[in-house]
MMTF fields as JSON, N, C-alpha, C and O atoms, coordinates in Angstrom:
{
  "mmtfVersion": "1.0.0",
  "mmtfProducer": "UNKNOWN",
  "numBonds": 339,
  "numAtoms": 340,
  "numGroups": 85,
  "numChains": 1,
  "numModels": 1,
  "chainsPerModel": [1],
  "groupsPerChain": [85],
  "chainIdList": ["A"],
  "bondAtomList": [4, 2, 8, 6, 12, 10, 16, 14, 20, 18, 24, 22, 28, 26, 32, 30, 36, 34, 40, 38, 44, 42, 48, 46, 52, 50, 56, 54, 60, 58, 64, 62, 68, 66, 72, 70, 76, 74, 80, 78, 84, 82, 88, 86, 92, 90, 96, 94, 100, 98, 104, 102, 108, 106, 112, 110, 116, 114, 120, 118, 124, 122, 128, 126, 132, 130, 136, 134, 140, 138, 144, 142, 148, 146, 152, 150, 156, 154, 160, 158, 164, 162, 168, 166, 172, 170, 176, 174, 180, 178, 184, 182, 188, 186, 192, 190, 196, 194, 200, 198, 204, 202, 208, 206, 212, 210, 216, 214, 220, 218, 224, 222, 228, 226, 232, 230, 236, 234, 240, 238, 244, 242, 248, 246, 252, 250, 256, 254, 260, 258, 264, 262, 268, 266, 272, 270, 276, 274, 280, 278, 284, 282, 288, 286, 292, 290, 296, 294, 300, 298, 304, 302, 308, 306, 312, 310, 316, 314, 320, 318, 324, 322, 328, 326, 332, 330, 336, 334],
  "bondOrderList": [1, 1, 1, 1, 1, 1, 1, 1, 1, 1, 1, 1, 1, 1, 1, 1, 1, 1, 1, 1, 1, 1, 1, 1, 1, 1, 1, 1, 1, 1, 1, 1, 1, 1, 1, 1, 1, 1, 1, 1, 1, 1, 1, 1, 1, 1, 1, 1, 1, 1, 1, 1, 1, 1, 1, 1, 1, 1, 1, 1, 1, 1, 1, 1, 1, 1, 1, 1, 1, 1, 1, 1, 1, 1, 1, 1, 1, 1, 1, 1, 1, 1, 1, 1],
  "groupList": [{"groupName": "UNK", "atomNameList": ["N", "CA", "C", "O"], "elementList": ["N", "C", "C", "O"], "formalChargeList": [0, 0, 0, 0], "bondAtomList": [1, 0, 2, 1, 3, 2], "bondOrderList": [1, 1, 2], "singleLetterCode": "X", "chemCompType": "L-PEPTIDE LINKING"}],
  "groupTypeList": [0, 0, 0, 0, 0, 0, 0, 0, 0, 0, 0, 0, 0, 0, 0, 0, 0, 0, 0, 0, 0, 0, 0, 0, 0, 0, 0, 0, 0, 0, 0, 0, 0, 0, 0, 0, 0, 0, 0, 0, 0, 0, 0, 0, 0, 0, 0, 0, 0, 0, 0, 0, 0, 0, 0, 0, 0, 0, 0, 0, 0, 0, 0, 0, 0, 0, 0, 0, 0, 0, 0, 0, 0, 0, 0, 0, 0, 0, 0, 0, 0, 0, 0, 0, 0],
  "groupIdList": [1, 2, 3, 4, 5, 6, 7, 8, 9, 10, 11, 12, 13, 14, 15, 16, 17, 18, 19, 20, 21, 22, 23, 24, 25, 26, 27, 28, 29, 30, 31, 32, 33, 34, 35, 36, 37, 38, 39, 40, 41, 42, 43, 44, 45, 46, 47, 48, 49, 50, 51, 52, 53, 54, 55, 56, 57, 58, 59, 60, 61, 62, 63, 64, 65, 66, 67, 68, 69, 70, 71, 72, 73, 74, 75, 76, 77, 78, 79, 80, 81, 82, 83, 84, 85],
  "secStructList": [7, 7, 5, 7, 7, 1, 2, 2, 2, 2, 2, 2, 2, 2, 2, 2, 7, 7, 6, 6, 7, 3, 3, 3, 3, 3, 3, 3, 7, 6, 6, 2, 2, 2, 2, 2, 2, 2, 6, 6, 6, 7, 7, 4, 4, 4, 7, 7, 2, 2, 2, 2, 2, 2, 2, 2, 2, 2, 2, 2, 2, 2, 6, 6, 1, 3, 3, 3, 7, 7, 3, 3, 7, 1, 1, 1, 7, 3, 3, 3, 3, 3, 3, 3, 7],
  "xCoordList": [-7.522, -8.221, -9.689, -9.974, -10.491, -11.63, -12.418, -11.857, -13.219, -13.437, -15.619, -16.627, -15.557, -16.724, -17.54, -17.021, -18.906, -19.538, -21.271, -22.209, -21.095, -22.574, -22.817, -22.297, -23.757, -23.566, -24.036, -23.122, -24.542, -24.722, -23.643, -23.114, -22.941, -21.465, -20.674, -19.735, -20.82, -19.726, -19.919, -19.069, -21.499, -21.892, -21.716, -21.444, -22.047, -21.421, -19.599, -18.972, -19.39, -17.799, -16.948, -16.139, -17.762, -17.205, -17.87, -17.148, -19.04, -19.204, -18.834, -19.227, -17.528, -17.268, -15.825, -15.008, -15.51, -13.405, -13.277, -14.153, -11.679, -10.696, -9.812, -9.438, -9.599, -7.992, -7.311, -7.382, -6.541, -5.735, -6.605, -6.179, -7.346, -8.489, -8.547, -8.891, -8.185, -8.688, -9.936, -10.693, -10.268, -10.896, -11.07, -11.142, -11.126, -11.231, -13.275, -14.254, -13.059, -14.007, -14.557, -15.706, -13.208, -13.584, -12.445, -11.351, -13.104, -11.952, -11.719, -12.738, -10.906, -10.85, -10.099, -8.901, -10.841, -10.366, -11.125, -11.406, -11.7, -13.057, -13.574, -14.794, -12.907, -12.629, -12.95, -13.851, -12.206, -12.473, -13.795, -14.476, -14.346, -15.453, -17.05, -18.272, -16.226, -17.522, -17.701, -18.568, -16.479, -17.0, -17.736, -18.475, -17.399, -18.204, -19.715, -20.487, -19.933, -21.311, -21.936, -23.036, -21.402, -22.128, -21.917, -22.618, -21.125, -21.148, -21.981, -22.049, -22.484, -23.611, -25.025, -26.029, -25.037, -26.278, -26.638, -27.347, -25.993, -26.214, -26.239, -25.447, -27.258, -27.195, -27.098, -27.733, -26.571, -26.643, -27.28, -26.509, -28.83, -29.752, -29.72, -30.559, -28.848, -29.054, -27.14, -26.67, -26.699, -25.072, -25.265, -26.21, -24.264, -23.783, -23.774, -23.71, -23.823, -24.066, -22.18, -21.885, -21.329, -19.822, -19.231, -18.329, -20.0, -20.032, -20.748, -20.355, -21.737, -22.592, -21.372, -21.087, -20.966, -19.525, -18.838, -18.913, -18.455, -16.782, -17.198, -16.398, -18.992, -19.081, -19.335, -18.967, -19.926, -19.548, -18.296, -18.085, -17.31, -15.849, -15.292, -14.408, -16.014, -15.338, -15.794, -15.016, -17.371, -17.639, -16.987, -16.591, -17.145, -15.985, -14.658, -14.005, -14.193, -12.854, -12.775, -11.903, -13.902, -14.378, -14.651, -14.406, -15.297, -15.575, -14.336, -14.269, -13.691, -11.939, -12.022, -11.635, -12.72, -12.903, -12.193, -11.966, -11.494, -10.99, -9.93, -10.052, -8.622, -7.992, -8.226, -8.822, -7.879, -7.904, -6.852, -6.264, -6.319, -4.89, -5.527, -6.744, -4.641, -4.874, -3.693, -2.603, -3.873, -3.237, -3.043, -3.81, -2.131, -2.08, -1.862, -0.898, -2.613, -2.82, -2.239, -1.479, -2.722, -2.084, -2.206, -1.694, -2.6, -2.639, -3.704, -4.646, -4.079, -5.543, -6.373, -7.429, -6.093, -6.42, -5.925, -4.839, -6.869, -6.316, -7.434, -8.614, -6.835, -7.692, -7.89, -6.989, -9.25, -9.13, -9.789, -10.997, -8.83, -8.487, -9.078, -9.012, -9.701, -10.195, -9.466, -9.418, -9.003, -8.05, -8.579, -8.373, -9.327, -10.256, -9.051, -7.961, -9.453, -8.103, -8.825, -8.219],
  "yCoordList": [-5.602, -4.736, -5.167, -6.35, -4.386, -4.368, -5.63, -5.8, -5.932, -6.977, -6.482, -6.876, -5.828, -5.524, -7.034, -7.881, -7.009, -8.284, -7.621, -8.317, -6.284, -6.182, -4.392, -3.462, -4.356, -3.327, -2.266, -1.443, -2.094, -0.925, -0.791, 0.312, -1.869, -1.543, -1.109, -0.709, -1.016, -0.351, 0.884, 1.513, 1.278, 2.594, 3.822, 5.02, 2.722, 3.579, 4.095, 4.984, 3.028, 2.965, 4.312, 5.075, 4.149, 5.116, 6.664, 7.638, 6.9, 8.116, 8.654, 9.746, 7.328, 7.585, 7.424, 7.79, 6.965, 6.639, 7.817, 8.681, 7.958, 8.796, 8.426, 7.346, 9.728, 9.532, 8.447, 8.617, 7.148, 6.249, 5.027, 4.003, 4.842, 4.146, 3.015, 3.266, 1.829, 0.626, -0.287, -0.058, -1.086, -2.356, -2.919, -2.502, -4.413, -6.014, -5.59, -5.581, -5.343, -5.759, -6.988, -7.321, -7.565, -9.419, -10.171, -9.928, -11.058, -12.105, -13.336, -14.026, -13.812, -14.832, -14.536, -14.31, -14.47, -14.039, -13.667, -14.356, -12.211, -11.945, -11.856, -12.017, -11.596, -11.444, -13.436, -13.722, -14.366, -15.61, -15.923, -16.794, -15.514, -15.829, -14.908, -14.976, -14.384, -13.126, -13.858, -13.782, -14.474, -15.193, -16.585, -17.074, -17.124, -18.495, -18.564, -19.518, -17.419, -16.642, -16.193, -16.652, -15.447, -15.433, -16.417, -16.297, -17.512, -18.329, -19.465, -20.59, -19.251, -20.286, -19.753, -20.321, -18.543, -18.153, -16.732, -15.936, -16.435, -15.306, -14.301, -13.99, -13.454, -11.803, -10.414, -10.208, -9.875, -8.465, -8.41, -8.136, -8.631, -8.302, -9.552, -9.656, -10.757, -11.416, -12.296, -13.396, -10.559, -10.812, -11.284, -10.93, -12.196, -12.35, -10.921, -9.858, -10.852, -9.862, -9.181, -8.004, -10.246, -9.813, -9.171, -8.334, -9.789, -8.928, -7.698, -6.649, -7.819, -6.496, -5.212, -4.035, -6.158, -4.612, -4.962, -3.98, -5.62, -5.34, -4.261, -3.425, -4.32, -2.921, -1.53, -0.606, -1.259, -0.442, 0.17, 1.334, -0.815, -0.222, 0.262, 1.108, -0.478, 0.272, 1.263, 2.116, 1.718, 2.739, 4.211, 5.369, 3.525, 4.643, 4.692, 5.662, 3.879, 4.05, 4.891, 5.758, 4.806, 5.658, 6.999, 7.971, 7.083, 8.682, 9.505, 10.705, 8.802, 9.157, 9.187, 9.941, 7.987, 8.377, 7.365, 7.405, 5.896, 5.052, 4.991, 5.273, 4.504, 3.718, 2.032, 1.737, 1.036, 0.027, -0.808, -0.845, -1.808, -2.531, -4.224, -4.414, -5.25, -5.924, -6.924, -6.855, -7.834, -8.504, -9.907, -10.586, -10.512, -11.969, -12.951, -12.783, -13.82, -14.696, -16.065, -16.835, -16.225, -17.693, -18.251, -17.423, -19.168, -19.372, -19.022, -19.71, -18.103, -17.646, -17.422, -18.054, -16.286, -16.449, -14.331, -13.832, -13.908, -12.251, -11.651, -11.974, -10.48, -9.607, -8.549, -7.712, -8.244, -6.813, -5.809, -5.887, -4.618, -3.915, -2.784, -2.662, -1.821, -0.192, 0.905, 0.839, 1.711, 2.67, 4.055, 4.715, 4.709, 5.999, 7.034, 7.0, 8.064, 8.807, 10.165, 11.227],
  "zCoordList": [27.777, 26.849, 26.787, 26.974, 26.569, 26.979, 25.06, 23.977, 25.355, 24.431, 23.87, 24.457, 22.976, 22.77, 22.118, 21.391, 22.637, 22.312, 21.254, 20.867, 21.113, 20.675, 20.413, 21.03, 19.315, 18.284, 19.793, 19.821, 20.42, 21.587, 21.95, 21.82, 22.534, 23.05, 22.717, 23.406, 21.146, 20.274, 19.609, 18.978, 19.865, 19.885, 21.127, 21.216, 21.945, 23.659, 23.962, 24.536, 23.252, 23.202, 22.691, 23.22, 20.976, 20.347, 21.004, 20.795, 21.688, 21.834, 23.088, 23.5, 24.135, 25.497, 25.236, 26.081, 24.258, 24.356, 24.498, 24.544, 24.608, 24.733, 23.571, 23.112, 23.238, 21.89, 22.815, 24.032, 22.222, 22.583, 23.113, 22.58, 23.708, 23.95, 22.766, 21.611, 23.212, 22.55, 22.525, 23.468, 21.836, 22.381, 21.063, 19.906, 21.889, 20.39, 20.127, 20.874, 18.842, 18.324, 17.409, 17.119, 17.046, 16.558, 17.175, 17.685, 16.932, 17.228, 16.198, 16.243, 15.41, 14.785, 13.717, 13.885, 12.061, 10.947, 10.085, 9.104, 10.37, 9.828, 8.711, 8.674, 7.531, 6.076, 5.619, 4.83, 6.163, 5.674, 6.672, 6.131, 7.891, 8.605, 7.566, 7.432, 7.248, 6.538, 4.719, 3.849, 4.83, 3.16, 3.279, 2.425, 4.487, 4.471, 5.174, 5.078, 5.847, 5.816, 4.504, 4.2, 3.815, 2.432, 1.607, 0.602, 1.601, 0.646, 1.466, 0.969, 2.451, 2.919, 2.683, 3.113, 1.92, 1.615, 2.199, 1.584, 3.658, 4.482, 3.982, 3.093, 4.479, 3.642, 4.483, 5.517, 4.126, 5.017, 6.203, 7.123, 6.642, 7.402, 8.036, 8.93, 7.805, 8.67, 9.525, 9.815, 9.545, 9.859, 11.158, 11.864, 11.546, 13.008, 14.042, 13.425, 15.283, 16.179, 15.803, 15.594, 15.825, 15.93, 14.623, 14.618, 13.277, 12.128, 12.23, 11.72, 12.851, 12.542, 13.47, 13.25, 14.461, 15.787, 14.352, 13.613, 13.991, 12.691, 11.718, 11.297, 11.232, 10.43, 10.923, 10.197, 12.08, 13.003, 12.962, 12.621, 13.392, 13.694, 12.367, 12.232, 11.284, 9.743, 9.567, 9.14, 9.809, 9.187, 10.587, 10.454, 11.482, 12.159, 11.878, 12.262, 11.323, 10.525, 9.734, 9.789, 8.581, 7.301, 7.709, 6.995, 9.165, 9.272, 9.962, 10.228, 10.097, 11.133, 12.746, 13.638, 12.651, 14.813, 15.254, 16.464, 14.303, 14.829, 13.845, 12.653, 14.578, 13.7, 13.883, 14.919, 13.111, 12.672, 12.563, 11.482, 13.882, 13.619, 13.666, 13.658, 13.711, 14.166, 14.7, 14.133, 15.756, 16.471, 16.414, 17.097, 15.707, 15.52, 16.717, 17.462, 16.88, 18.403, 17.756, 18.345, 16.466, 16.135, 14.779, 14.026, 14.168, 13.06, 12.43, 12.825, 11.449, 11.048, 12.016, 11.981, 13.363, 14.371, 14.882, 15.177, 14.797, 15.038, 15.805, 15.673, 16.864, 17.44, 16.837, 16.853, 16.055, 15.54, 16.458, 16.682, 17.14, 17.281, 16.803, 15.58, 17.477, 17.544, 18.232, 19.461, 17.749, 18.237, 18.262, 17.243, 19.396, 19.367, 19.032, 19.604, 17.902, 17.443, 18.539, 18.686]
}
């Protein structure tokens, strides 16, 4: 499965998939990676490149062009997953 690394890629992505069409847009555990970024001070404008594809893929979630699964690899450890509807 194809593994997106950067907010173009995930703009190209979404306006070239096909209904069924996947790809990893994070890797790790983004919800506890995204709190210890803001609780180190980090702010919006200065997200990681791999946070900035994770809000991408939400707000195409929000507009209905993706669905949203994710894939457990190991302990606090998941592929999240884009699903072009």
């Amino acid at each position: 499965m194809k593994v997106i690394v950067n907010q173009e890629a995930m703009n190209r992505w979404l306006d070239k998939a096909r209904s069924g069409e996947k790809v990893v847009y994070y890797d790790g555990m983004l919800m506890a990676e995204r709190e210890k970024f803001f609780a180190a001070g980090g702010t919006p404008e200065r997200l990681p490149e791999p946070m900035r594809v994770a809000r991408i893929a939400w707000k195409a979630y929000l507009d209905g062009m993706v669905r949203l699964v994710q894939k457990r690899k190991g302990n606090m450890s998941y592929e999240y997953i884009a699903v072009r509807t």
